[in-house]
C-alpha positions, 0 to 999 in steps of 0.5 A: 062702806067708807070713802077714800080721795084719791088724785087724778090727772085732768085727762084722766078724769075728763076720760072717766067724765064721758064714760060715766052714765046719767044715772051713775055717781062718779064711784059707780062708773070707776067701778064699771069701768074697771070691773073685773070682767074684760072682753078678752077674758070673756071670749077666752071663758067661753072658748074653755066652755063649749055647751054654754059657748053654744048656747049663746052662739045661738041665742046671737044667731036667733037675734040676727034672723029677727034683725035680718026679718025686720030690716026686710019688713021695713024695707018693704013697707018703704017701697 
């Protein structure tokens, strides 16, 4: 695969600088953070599927009971 340069505006590097992850090079966080995926188009996917939108509605639901659990958990060990 080949390079390219391209310009940036200070500003706008500085914005990509602080987005990008230890263990990323610079193209691999441009390339996240302009990734095909947004999290509008995300919702509005899984409004138009509702067997896979339920499936991860519970999945979140599961995961809330465990957090809910083991706030409780500790609050009782702290008391």
């Amino acid at each position: 695969m080949g390079t390219k340069q391209v310009r940036l505006d200070e500003d706008v590097y500085a914005r990509i600088q602080d987005e990008k992850r230890e263990d990323e090079t610079f193209s691999d966080a441009v390339d996240r953070l302009t990734s095909d995926w947004s999290l509008a188009q995300w919702a509005q996917k899984y409004e138009t599927d509702s067997e896979e939108s339920a499936t991860h509605r519970e999945m979140l639901d599961e995961l809330d009971e465990i957090d809910k659990q083991e706030a409780k958990d500790i609050v009782e060990r702290v008391e």
